[in-house]
C-alpha positions in Angstrom: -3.4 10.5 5.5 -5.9 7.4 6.1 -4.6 4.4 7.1 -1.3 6.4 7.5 0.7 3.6 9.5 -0.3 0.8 6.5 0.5 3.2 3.7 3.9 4.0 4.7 4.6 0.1 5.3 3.5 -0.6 1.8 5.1 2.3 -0.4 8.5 2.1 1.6 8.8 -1.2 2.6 7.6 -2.4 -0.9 5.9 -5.5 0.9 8.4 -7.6 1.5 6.9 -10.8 0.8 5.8 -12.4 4.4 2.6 -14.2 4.9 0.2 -15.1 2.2 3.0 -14.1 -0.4 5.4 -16.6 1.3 3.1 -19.4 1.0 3.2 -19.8 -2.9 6.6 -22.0 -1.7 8.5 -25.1 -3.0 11.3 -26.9 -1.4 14.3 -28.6 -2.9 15.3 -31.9 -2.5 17.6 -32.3 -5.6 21.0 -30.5 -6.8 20.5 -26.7 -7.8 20.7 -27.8 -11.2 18.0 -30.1 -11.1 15.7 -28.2 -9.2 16.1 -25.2 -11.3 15.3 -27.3 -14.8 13.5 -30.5 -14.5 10.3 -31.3 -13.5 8.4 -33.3 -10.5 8.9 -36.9 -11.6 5.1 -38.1 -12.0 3.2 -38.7 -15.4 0.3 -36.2 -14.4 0.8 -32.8 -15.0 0.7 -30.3 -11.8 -1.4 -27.8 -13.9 -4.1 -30.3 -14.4 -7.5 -29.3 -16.1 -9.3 -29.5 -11.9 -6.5 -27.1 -11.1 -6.7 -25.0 -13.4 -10.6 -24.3 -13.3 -10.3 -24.1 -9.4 -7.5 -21.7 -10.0 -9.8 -19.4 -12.2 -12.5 -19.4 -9.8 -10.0 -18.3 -7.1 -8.6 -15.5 -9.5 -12.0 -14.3 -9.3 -12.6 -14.2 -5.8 -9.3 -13.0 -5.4 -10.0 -10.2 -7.7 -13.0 -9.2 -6.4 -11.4 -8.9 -2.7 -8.5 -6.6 -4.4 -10.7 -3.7 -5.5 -8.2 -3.3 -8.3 -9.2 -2.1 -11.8 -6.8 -4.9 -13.0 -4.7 -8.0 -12.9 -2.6 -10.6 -14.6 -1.4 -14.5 -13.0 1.0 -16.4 -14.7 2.7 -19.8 -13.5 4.7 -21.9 -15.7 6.5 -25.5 -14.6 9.0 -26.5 -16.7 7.5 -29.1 -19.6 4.1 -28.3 -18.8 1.8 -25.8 -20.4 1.3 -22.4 -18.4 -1.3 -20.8 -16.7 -2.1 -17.0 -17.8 -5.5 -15.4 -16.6 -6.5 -11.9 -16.6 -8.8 -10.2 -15.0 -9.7 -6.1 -15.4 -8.7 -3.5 -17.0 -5.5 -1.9 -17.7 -6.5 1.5 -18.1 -10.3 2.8 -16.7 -10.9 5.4 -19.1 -10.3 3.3 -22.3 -11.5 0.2 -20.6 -8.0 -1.4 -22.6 -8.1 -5.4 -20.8 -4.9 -6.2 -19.2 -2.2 -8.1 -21.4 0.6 -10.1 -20.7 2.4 -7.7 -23.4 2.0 -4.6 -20.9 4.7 -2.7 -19.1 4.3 -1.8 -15.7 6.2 -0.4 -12.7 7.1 -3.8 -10.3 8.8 -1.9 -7.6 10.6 -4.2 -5.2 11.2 -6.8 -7.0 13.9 -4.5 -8.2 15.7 -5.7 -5.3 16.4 -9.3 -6.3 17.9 -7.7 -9.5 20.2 -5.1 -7.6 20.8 -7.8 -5.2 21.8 -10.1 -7.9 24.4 -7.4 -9.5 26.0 -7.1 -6.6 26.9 -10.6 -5.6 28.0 -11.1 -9.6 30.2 -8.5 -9.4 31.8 -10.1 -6.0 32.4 -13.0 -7.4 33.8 -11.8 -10.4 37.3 -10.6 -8.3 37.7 -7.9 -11.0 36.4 -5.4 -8.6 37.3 -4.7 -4.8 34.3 -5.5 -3.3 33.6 -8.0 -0.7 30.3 -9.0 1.5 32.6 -8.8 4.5 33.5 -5.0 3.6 32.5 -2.0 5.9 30.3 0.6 4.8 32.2 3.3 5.8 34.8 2.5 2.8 32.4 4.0 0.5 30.0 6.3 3.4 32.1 6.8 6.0 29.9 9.4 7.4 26.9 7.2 7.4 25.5 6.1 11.2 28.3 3.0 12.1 29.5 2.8 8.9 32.3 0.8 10.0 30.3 -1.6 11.5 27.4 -2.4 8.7 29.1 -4.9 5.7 28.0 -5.5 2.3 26.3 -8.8 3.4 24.1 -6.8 6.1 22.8 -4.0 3.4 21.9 -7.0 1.0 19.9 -9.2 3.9 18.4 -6.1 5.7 20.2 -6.8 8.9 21.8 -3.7 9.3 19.6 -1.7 11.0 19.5 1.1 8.9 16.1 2.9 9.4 13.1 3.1 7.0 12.0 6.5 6.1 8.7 5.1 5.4 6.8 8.3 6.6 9.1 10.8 4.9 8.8 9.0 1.5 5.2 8.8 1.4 5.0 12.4 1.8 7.7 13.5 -1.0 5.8 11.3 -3.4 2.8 12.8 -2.6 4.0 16.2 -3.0 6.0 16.1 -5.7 4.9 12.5 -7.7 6.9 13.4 -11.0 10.3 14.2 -8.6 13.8 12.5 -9.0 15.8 12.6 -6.2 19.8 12.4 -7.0 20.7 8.9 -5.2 22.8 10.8 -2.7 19.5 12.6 -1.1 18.0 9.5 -0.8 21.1 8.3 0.8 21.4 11.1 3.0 17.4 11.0 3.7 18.5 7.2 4.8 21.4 8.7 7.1 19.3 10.8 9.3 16.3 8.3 10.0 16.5 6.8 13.1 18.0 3.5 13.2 16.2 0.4 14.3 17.0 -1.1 17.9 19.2 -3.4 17.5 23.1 -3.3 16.5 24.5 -4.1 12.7 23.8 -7.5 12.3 21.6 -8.9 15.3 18.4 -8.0 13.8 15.9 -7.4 10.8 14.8 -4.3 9.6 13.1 -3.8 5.7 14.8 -0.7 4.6 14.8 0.8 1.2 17.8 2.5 2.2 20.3 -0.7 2.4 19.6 -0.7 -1.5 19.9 3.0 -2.0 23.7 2.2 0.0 24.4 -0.7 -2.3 23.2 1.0 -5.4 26.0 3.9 -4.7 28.6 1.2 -4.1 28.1 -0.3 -7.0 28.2 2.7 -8.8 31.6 3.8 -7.2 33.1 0.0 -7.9 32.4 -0.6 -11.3 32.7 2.6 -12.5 29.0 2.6 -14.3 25.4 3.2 -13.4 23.5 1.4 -12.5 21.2 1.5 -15.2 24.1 0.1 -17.4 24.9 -2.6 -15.1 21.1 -3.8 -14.9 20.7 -3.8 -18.8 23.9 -5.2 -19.7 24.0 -8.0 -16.4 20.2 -9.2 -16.7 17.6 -7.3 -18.8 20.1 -8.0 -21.9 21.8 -11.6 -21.6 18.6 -12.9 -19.6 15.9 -11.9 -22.2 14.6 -9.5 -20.3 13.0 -7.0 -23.7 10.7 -5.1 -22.0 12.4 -4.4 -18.7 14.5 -1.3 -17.6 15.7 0.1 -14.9 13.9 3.5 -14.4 13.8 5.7 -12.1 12.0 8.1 -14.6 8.9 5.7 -14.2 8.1 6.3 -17.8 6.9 2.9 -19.3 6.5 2.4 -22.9 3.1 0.7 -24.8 1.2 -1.5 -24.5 1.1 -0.4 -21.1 -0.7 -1.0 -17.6 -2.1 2.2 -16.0 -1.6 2.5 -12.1 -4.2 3.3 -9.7 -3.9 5.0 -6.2 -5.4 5.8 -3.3 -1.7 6.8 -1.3 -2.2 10.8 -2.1 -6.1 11.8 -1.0 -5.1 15.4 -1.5 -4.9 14.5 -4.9 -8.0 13.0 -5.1 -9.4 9.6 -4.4 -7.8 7.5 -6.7 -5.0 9.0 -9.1 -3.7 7.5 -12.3 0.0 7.2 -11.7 1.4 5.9 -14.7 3.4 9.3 -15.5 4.7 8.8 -11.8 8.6 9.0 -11.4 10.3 5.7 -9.9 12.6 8.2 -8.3 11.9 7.9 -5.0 12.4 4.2 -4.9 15.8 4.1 -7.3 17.9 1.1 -6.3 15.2 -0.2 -4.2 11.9 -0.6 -6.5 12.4 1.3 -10.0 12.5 -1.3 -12.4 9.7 -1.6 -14.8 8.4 -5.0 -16.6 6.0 -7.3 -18.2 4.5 -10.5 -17.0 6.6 -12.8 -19.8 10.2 -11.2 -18.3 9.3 -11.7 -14.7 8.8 -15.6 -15.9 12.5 -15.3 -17.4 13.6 -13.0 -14.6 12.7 -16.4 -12.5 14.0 -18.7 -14.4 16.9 -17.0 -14.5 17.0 -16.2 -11.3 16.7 -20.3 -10.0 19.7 -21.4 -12.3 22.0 -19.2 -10.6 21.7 -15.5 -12.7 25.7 -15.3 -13.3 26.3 -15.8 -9.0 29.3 -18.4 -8.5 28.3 -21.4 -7.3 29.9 -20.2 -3.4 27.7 -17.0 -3.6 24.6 -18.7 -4.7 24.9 -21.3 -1.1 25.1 -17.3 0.3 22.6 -16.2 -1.1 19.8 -18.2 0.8 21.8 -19.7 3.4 23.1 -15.8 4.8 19.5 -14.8 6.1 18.2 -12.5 8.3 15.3 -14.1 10.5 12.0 -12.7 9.9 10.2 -15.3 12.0 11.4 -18.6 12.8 8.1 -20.1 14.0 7.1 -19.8 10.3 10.3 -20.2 8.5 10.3 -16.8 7.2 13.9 -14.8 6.5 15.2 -12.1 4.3 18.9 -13.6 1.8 21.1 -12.1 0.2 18.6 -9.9 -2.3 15.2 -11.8 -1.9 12.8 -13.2 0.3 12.9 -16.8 1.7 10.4 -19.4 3.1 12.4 -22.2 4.6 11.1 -25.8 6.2 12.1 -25.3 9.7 13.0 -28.9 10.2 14.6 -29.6 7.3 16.1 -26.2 6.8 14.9 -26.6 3.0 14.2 -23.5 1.0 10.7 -23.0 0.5 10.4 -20.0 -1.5 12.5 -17.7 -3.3 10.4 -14.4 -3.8 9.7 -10.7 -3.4 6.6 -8.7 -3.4 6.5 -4.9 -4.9 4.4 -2.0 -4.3 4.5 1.6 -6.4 2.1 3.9 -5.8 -0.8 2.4 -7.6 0.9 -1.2 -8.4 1.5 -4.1 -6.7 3.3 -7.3 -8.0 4.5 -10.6 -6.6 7.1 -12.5 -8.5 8.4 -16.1 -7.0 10.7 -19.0 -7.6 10.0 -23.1 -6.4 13.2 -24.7 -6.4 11.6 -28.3 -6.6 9.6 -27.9 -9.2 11.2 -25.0 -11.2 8.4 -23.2 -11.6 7.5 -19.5 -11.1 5.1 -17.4 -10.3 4.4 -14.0 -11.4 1.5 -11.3 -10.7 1.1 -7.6 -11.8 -1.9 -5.5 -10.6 -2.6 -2.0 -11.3 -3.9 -0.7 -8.1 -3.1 -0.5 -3.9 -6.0 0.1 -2.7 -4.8 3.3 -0.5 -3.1 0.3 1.8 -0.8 -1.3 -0.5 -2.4 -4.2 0.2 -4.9 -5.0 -1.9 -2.5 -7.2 -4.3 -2.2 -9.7 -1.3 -5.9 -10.5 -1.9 -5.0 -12.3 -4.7 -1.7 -14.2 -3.5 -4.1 -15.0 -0.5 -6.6 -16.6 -2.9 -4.3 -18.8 -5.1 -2.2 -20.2 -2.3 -4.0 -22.7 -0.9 -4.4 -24.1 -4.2 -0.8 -23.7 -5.6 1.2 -24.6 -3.1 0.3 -28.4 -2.0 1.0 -28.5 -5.3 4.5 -26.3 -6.1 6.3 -28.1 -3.0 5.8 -31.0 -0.9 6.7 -31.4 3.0 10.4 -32.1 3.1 11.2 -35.3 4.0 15.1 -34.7 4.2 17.8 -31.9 4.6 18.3 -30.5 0.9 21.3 -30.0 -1.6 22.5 -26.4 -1.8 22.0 -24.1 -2.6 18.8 -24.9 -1.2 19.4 -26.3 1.8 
């Protein structure tokens, strides 16, 4: 397969969101609360007429460098007007424009929303769950079980191997396939582990999700389908988003393209594509409007106790410290390495033929969201666009920290 290495990173590891992704930022300087609803305290609007033409032309460069057939930018700050552009189409054959209105697949952003269940469901006491708990309460056969916790699985520090390669190939072999949750487990099981113990390290691995999807399960006594719709989609306003590993998404709908599978020709419309193979990892499927709830949501808190949500961004795993980069409990962070300020709360996705990036700024409240409807054969080509807007957005979504911030930021 071209660019085999690259491909594998993107599909499996869902592109966590390092680099240009990461630099979309804000810090917080101000109680949660605060930083979650109000706005910067100046009289001019952030999203200022010079920003928001600069931002267009960017869009457009950005779009061009993509090669996707399509793509749609939202930001909103709290009290100001947003910022929606399109560019492209949403399906090539019908040359359909893309619409904020149209489902897609955002694959691992799922993670933030599994994540999210998870640490509600701790704090809740009702179940016996804890992030302290071993593994091997629930797998006991899995590779040392009894030294991986809850807290490891949901930060990626566990070491558990990423069967990247493995994955690619099912997909491509069988795109419409979907795995029960325990072969993915077991698929999980016998990769090899990364080199370092439970704990010490940082390793992006679909397969912690996979692990916490089947302990939830085995807690609460649902699925996990049920949890997601009745702890987010439902009470967060979250209409046109599901948890599906069937991949089927409803109209008005995006059409994904890819270039992951060039047995099955150069680029292949994916949109009948199971989300089997990413389950508790990356099968949700949304629209642009409920990624900006999702975030909103997501900044105030999303039903975590007030202990859980310090955790949540203070219980990292180290990505790179010279650029402030980690992996919390369920979502990427950008930190201020002096300050220890949260930059960024976000995650990138990737399905075979989508990519999406989805953001929270604590300062400022707002929140970014993007959906694209093509990889590029790399599953990188939705970075092109991230890479384009961030020098303009984020002087303007987070200033330096000055001083050490409030939690759950800091």
């Amino acid at each position: 397969m071209q660019n085999s290495r690259r491909t594998v990173a993107a599909i499996a590891a869902a592109a966590v969101t390092v680099g240009t992704a990461l630099a979309l930022g804000g810090c917080a300087a101000t109680t949660a609360s605060d930083a979650a609803t109000s706005p910067p305290a100046t009289s001019a609007p952030l999203l200022d007429t010079a920003l928001r033409t600069q931002l267009e032309t960017a869009l457009d460069e950005g779009f061009a460098a993509s090669g996707m057939p399509g793509v749609i930018v939202g930001v909103w700050v709290p009290g100001e007007d947003e910022w929606v552009s399109a560019r492209g189409v949403a399906d090539v054959e019908t040359e359909e424009p893309m619409s904020r209105e149209n489902q897609q697949k955002i694959g691992s952003i799922t993670k933030t929303i599994v994540g999210t269940v998870m640490l509600q469901v701790i704090g809740e006491g009702e179940f016996d769950v804890g992030l302290d708990d071993t593994l091997d309460r629930w797998y006991p056969d899995f590779p040392e079980a009894s030294n991986i916790t809850v807290r490891m699985l949901l930060n990626h520090s566990s070491g558990v191997g990423e069967a990247g390669r493995a994955q690619v190939d099912r997909i491509c072999a069988d795109p419409h396939a979907i795995p029960a949750p325990d072969q993915l487990i077991a698929i999980s099981a016998a990769t090899p582990r990364a080199d370092f113990a439970p704990g010490d390290g940082f390793e992006y691995a679909n397969g912690n999700y996979f692990l916490l999807g089947g302990i939830l399960e085995q807690v609460t006594g649902a699925d996990l389908a049920t949890l997601i719709h009745d702890r987010i989609t439902e009470p967060f306003g979250m209409d046109r988003s599901r948890f599906a590993p069937d991949g089927e998404v409803t109209a008005p709908l995006t059409h994904g393209y890819s270039g992951f599978c060039p047995d099955l020709g150069e680029t292949v419309d994916t949109v009948e594509w199971s989300n089997g193979e990413s389950w508790a990892g990356g099968a949700m499927v949304s629209t642009l409007d409920d990624l900006h709830a999702w975030g909103e949501a997501l900044g105030q808190g999303a039903g975590v106790t007030p202990d859980l949500q310090v955790a949540r961004y203070a219980d990292r795993a180290i990505i790179s410290e010279e650029t402030g980069s980690a992996y919390g409990l369920g979502a990427g962070v950008v930190y201020d390495t002096a300050t220890d300020c949260v930059l960024i709360v976000s995650h990138a996705g990737a399905e075979p033929g989508y990519g999406t990036n989805f953001a929270y700024y604590p300062m400022t409240g707002a929140v970014l969201a993007m959906l694209g409807n093509g990889d590029g054969g790399t599953g990188d080509a939705a970075s092109e666009i991230t890479k384009a807007l961030a020098p303009l957005l984020g002087p303007v979504l987070y200033p330096t920290p000055t001083e050490a911030c409030a939690a759950p930021w800091g």
